[in-house]
C-alpha positions as CSV (number, residue, x, y, z in Angstrom):
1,X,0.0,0.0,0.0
2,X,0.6,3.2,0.0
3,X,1.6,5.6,-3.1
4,X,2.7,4.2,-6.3
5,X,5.0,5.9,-9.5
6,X,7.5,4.7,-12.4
7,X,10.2,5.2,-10.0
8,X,9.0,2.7,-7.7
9,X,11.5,-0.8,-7.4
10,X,9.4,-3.8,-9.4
11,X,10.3,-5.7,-6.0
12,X,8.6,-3.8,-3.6
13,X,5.6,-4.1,-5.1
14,X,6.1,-8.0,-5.9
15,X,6.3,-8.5,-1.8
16,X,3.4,-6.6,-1.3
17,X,2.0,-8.9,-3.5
18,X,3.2,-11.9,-1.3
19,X,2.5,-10.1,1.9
20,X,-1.5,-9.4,0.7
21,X,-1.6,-12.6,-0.4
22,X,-0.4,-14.2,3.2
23,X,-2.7,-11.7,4.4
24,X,-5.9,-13.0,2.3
25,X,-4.9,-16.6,3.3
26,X,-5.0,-15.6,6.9
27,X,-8.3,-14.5,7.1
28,X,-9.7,-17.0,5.1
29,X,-8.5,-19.9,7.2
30,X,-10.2,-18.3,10.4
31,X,-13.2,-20.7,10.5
32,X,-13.3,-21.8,14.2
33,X,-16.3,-19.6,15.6
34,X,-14.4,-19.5,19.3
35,X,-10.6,-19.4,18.5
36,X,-8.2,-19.5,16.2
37,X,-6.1,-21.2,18.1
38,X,-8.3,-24.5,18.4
39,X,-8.5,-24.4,14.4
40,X,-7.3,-27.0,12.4
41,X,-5.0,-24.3,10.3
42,X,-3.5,-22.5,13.6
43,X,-0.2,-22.8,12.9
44,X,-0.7,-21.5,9.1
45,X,-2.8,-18.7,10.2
46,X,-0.1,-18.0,13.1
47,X,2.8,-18.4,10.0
48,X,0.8,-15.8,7.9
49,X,-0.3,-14.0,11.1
50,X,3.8,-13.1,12.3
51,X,4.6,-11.8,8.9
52,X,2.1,-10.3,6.8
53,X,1.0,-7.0,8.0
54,X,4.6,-6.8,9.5
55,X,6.1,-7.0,5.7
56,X,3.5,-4.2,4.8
57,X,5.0,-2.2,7.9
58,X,8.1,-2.6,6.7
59,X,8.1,-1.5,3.4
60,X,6.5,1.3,4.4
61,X,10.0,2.0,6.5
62,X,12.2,1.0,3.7
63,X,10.4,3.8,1.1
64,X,10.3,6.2,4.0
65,X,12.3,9.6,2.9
66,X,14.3,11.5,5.2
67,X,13.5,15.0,4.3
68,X,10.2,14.4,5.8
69,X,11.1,15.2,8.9
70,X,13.2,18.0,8.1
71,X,9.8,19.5,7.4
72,X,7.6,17.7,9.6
73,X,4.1,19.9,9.0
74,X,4.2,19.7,5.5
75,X,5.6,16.4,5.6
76,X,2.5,15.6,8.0
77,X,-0.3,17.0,5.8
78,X,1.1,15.0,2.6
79,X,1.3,11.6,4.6
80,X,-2.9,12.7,5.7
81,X,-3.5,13.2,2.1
82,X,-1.8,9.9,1.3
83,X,-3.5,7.7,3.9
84,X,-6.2,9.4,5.3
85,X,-8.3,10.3,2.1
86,X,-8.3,6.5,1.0
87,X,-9.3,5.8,4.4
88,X,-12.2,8.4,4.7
89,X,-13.3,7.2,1.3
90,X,-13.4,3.2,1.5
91,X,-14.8,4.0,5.4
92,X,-17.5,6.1,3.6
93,X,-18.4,3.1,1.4
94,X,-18.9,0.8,4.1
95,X,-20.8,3.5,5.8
96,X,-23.6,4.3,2.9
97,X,-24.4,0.8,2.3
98,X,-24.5,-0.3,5.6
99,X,-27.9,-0.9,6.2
100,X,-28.0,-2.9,2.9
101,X,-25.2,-4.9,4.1
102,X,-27.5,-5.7,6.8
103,X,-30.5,-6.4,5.2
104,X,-28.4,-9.1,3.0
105,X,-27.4,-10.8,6.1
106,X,-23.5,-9.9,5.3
107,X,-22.8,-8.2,9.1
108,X,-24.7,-9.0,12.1
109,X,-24.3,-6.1,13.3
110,X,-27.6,-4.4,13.5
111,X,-29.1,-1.5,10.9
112,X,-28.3,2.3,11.3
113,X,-31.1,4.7,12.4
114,X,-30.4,8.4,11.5
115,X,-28.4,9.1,14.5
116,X,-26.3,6.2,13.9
117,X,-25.6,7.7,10.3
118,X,-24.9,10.4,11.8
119,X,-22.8,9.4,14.3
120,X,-20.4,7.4,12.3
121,X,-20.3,10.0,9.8
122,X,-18.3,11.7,11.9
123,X,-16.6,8.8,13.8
124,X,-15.2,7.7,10.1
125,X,-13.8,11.2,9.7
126,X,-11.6,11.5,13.2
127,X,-10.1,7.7,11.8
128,X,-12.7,6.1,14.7
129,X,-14.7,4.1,12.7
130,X,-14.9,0.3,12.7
131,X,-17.3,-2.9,11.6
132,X,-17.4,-6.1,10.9
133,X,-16.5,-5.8,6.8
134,X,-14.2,-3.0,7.3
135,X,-12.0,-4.2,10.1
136,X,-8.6,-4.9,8.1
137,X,-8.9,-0.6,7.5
138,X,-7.7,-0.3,11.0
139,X,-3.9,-1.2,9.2
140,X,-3.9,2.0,7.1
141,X,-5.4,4.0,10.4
142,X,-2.2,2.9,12.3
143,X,0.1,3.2,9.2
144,X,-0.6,7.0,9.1
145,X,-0.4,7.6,13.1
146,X,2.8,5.0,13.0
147,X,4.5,7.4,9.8
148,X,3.5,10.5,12.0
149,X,4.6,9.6,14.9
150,X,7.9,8.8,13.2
151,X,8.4,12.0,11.2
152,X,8.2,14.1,14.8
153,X,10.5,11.9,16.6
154,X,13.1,12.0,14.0
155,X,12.5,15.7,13.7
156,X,13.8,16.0,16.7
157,X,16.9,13.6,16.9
158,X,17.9,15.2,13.7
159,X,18.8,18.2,16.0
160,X,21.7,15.9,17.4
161,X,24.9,16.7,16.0
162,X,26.4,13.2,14.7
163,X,24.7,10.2,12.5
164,X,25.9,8.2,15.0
165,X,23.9,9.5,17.8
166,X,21.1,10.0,16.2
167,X,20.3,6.2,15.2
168,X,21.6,5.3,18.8
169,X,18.4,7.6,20.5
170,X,16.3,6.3,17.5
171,X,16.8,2.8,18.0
172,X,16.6,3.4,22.1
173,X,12.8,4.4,21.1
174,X,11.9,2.5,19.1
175,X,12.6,-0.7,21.6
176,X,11.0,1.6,23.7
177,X,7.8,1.7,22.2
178,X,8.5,-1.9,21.7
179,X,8.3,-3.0,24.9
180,X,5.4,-0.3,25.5
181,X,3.0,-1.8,23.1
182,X,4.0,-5.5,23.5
183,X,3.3,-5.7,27.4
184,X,0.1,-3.5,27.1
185,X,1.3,-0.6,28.5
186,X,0.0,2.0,26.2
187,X,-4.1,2.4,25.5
188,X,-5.2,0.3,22.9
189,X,-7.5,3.5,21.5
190,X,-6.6,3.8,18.1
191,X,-4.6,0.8,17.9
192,X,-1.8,2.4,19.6
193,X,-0.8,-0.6,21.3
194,X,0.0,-2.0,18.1
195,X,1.4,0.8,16.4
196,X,4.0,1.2,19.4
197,X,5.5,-2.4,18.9
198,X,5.2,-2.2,15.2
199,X,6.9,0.8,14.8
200,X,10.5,-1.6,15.2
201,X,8.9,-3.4,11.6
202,X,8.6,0.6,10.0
203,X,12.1,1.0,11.9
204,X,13.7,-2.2,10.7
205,X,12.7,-1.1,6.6
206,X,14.4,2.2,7.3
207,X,17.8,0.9,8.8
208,X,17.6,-1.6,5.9
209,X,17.6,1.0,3.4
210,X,19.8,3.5,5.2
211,X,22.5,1.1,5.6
212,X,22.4,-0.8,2.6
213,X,21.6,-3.8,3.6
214,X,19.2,-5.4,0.9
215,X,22.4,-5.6,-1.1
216,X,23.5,-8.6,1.1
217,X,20.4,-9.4,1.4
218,X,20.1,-9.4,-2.7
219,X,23.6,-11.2,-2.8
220,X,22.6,-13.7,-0.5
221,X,19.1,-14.3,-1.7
222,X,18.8,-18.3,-1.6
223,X,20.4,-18.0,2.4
224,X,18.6,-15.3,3.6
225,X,15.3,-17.2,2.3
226,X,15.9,-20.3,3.6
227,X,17.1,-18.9,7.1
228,X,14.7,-17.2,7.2
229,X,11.6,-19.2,6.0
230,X,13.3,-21.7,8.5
231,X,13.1,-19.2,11.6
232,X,9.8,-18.2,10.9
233,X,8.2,-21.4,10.4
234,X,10.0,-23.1,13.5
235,X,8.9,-20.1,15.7
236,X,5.1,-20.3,14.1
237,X,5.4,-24.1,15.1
238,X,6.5,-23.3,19.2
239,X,4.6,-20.4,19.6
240,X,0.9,-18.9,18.7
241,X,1.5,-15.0,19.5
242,X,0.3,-14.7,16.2
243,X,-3.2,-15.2,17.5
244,X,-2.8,-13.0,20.2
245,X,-1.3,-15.6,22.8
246,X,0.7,-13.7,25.4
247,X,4.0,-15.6,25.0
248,X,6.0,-12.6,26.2
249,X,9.0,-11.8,24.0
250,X,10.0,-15.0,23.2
251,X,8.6,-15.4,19.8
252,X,10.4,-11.8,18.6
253,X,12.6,-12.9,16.2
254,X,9.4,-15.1,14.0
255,X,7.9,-11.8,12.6
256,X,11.6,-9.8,11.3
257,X,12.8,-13.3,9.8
258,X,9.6,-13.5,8.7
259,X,9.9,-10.3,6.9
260,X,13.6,-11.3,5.7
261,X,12.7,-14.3,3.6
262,X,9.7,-12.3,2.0
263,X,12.3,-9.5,1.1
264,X,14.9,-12.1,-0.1
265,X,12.3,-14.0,-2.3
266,X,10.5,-11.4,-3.9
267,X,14.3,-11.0,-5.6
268,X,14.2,-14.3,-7.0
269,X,14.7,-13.6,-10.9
270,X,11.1,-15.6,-11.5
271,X,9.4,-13.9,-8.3
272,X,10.9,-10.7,-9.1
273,X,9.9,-10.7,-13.1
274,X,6.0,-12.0,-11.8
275,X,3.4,-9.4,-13.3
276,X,0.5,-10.7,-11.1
277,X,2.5,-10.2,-7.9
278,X,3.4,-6.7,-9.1
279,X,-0.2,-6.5,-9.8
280,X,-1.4,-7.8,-7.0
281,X,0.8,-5.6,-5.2
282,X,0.0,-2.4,-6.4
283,X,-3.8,-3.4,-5.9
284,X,-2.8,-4.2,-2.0
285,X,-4.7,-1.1,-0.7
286,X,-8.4,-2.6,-2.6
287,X,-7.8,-5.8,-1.2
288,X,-7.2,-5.4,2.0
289,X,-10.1,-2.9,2.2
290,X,-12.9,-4.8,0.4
291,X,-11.4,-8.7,0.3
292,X,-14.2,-9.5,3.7
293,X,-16.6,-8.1,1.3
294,X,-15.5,-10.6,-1.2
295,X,-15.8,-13.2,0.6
296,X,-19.5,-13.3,1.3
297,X,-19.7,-14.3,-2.3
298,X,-17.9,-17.5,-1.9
299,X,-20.1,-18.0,1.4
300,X,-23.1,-16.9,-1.0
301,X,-22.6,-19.4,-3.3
302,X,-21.4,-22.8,-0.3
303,X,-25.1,-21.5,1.1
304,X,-27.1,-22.2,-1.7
305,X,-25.4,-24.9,-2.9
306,X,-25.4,-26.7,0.6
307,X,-28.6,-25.3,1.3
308,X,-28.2,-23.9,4.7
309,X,-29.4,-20.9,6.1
310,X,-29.0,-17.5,4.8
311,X,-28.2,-16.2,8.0
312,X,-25.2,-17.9,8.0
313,X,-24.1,-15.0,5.7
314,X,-23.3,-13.1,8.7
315,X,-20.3,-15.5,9.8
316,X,-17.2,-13.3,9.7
317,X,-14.9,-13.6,8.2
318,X,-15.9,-16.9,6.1
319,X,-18.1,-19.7,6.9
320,X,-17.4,-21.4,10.2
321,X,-16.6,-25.4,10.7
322,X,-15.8,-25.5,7.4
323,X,-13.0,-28.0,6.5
324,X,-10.5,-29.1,4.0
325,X,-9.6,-26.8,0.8
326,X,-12.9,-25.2,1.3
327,X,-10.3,-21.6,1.9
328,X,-9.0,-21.8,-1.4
329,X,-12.0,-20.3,-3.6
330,X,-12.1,-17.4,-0.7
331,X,-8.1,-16.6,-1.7
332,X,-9.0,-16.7,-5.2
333,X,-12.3,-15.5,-5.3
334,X,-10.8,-12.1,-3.0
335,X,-7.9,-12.1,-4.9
336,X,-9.3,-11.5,-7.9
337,X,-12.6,-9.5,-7.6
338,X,-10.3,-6.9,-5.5
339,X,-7.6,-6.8,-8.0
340,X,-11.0,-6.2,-11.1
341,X,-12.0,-3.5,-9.0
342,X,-8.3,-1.9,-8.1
343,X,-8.1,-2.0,-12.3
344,X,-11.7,-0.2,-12.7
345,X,-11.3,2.5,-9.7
346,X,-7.4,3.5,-11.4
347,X,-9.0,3.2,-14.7
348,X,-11.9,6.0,-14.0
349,X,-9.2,7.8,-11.8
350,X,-7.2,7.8,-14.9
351,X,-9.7,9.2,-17.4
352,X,-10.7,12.1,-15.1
353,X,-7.1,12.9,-14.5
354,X,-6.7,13.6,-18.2
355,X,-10.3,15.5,-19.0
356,X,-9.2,17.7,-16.0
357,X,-5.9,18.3,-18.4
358,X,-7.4,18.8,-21.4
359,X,-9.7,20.9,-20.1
360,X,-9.2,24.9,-21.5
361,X,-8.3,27.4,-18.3
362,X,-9.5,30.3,-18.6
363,X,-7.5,33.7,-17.1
């Protein structure tokens, strides 16, 4: 996610391809109704779980530019523009068509009078609106605080005198807010739990850029996959803080190996050349936004076929007690009606971007 141009490296938007799709896998193998942990697919959804949204954090960090803190307002306003007007605007979707969301038995949530219109009309606009469909929109809420929160803090250690220092009171916050977010110490109001101890995934993409290192870690593709596919996988295996089991800080290291082997094989000369990932990666923003609405239709469609009860449509985020390869038409399904309507919405932006040009301006 986030903004696009020619000048953007083919790779990054290949592992946000990978990193949507773990993402979409995730949430389509969450069919226990009590936890994911008792699920049959709890260590997949834990593997996906450490390293998706982490990956997206980190890239975020790695195309971060310095100069925007050496002007933090106007930096600030451009990162609103960026994040917050695609957040107002998909927020506003699932807003108007709310009540017919209910009505179709996609959210059990229940149906909006006029004051709740109202209400969340102005929730969606101070980033505090949330539902059942929308919930994967709390990601670009906490990428725009996170990116915020960074440009003033490095604003400020800027005004130390050496490079050196500078990255040593950086890093000393960031493990701050680390340990802040990860033992619950900060309010949990706008995510800022999570943004605290995800800040060291935005961090990590910045020191990686800043000193080079995805030139060993392009030398040393095939190791750094391997080590790190291994890592992640072993700690996905031992321990379930993926799923939101308090394991303290012992399964750290699964989520930035995690993010290694993702880096590492998204510059695999096959990987690196895919169109679809690229694809899918530049339409990361739709699919994570609208993929819970996509999935009703593959729930639509096991309903009638099975012929059980259309209130089952409500079952977030698929079908529950389902087993077997039933995920797969959900990735699929998600994947691509998200990706159709990421080509439509750019295509439209598109034309209107060029009758505003040729459009005569009158002095």
């Amino acid at each position: 996610m986030g903004r696009n141009d020619s000048k953007r490296m083919a790779y990054i938007d290949v592992m946000k391809g990978i990193s949507i799709i773990l993402v979409v896998v995730m949430h389509a193998l969450m069919n226990n109704a009590v936890r994911n942990t008792d699920s049959e697919y709890a260590v997949l959804i834990n593997f996906c779980a450490y390293a998706a949204v982490p990956a997206f954090f980190f890239i975020n960090g790695y195309l971060y530019n310095h100069n925007y803190s050496l002007t933090p307002v106007r930096s600030v306003i451009r990162k609103f523009k960026a994040y917050y007007i695609p957040f107002v605007c998909f927020s506003l979707f699932f807003w108007l068509f709310h009540n017919v969301f209910v009505s179709l038995y996609m959210t059990s949530e229940p149906a909006y009078s006029i004051t709740d219109y109202i209400k969340n009309f102005v929730l969606i606009f101070i980033l505090h609106m949330e539902s059942e469909l929308n919930g994967p929109m709390w990601f670009l809420r906490a990428l725009l605080i996170m990116v915020c929160m960074y440009i003033v803090i490095e604003y400020f250690c800027y005004k130390l005198q050496t490079r050196k220092s500078r990255y040593i009171v950086l890093t000393a916050i960031v493990i701050l807010m680390f340990l802040l977010g990860k033992f619950g110490l900060i309010t949990k109001v706008y995510n800022l739990n999570r943004i605290f101890y995800s800040m060291s995934f935005f961090y990590m993409g910045i020191l990686f850029r800043e000193f080079r290192l995805e030139s060993f870690a392009t030398r040393y593709k095939v190791g750094v996959f391997v080590v790190g596919l291994a890592v992640h996988a072993i700690y996905s295996l031992v321990y379930m803080g993926g799923l939101g089991v308090n394991v303290g800080l012992r399964d750290i290291p699964a989520s930035y190996f995690g993010i290694l082997w993702i880096f590492a094989f998204s510059m695999f000369p096959l990987i690196h050349k895919s169109r679809l990932l690229e694809l899918l990666g530049r339409a990361s923003l739709d699919i994570m936004a609208l993929h819970f609405v996509a999935f009703k239709l593959v729930s639509f469609v096991y309903i009638t076929l099975l012929d059980l009860e259309i209130t089952r449509l409500r079952e977030m985020p698929v079908l529950k007690d389902f087993h077997g390869l039933f995920y797969v038409p959900y990735i699929i399904v998600a994947l691509v009606v998200c990706t159709i309507e990421y080509m439509i919405r750019t295509k439209i932006k598109n034309i209107i971007k060029k009758s505003e040009i040729k459009e005569p301006r009158y002095v």
